[in-house]
C-alpha positions as CSV (number, residue, x, y, z in Angstrom):
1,X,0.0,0.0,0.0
2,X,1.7,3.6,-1.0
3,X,2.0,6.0,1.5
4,X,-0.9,8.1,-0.4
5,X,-3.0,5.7,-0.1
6,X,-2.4,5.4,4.2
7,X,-3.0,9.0,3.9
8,X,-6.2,9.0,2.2
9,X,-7.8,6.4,4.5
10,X,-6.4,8.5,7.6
11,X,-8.5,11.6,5.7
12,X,-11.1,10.0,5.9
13,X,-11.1,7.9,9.1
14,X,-10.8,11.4,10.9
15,X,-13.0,13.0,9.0
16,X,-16.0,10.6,10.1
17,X,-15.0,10.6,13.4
18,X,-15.3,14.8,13.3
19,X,-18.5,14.1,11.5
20,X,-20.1,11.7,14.3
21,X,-18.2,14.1,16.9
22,X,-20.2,17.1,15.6
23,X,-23.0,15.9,15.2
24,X,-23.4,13.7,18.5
25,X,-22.1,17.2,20.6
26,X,-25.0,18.8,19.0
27,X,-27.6,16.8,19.4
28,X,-26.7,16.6,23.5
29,X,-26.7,20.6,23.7
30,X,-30.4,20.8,22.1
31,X,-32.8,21.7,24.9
32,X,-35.0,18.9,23.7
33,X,-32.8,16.5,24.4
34,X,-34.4,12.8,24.2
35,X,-32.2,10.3,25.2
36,X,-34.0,7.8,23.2
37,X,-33.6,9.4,19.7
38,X,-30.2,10.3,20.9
39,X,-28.9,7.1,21.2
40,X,-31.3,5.9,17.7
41,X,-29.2,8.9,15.6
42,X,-25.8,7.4,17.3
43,X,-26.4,4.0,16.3
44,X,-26.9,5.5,12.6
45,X,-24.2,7.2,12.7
46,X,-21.7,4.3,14.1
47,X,-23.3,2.5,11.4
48,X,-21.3,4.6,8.6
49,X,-17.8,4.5,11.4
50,X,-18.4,0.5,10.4
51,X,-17.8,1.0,7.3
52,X,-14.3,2.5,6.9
53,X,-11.2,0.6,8.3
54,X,-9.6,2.1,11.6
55,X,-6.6,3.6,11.0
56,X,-3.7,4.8,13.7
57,X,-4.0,7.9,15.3
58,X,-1.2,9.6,16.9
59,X,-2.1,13.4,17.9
60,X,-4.1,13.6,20.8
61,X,-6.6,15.3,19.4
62,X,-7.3,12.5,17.2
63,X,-6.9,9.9,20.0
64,X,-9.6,12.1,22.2
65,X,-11.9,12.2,19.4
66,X,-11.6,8.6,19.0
67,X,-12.5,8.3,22.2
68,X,-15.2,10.4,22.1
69,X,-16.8,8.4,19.7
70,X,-16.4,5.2,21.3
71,X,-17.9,6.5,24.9
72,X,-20.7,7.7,22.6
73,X,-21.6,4.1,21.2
74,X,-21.2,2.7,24.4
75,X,-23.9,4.8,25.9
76,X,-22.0,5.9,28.5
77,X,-24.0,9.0,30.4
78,X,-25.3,12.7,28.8
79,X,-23.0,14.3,31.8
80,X,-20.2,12.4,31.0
81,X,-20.2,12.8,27.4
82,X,-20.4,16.2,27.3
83,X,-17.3,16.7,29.5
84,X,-16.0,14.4,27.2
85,X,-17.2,16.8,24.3
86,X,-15.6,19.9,26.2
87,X,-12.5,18.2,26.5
88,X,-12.2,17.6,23.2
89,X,-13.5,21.1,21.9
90,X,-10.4,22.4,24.4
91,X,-8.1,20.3,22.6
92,X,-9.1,21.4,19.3
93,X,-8.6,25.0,20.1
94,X,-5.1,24.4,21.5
95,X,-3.8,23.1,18.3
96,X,-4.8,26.6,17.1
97,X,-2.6,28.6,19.1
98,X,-1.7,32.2,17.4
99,X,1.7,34.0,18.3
100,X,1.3,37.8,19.6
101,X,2.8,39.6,16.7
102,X,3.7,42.9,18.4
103,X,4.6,41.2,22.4
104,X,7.4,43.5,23.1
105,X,5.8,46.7,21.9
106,X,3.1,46.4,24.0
107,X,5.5,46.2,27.0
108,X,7.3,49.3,26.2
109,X,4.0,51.1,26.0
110,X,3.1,49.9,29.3
């Protein structure tokens, strides 16, 4: 298998994974929430995770999405999910950390 090829599948493993993620996080903030309908749209959803082949994930964003996923299909609780699901948004932020441009002119101001 070439190495575009492992990259692809990756693509598209994760890209599920922030599909399910996404919509599983929204579905427990609604203020309807109905834990029976909940847990019906998850089992859709791990339905199309079947499908493609599990691939290795080494960022830890990726593993805690993983891992989201997988507390999700095993029904674990609506409180625990959603720390789960703020975790995971905190994580996802990190990784977009932004330099100050302008640091040290700002402390000569000052």
């Amino acid at each position: 298998m070439s190495f575009i090829d492992e990259k692809a599948k990756r693509v598209k493993y994760i890209r599920a994974l922030e599909k399910f993620a996404k919509s599983t996080i929204s579905a427990l903030k609604r203020e309807d929430f109905d834990e029976v309908q909940f847990y019906d749209r998850v089992g859709k959803n791990a339905k199309i995770l079947e499908k493609l082949e599990p691939v290795y994930l080494d960022s830890p964003y990726t593993k805690a999405l993983e891992n989201f996923v997988n507390q999700a299909v095993q029904k674990v609780g609506k409180t625990e999910l959603l720390r789960s699901a703020n975790l995971l948004e905190k994580l996802k932020n990190q990784k977009n950390y932004k330099k100050d441009k302008h640091k040290n002119r700002f402390k000569d101001d000052v």
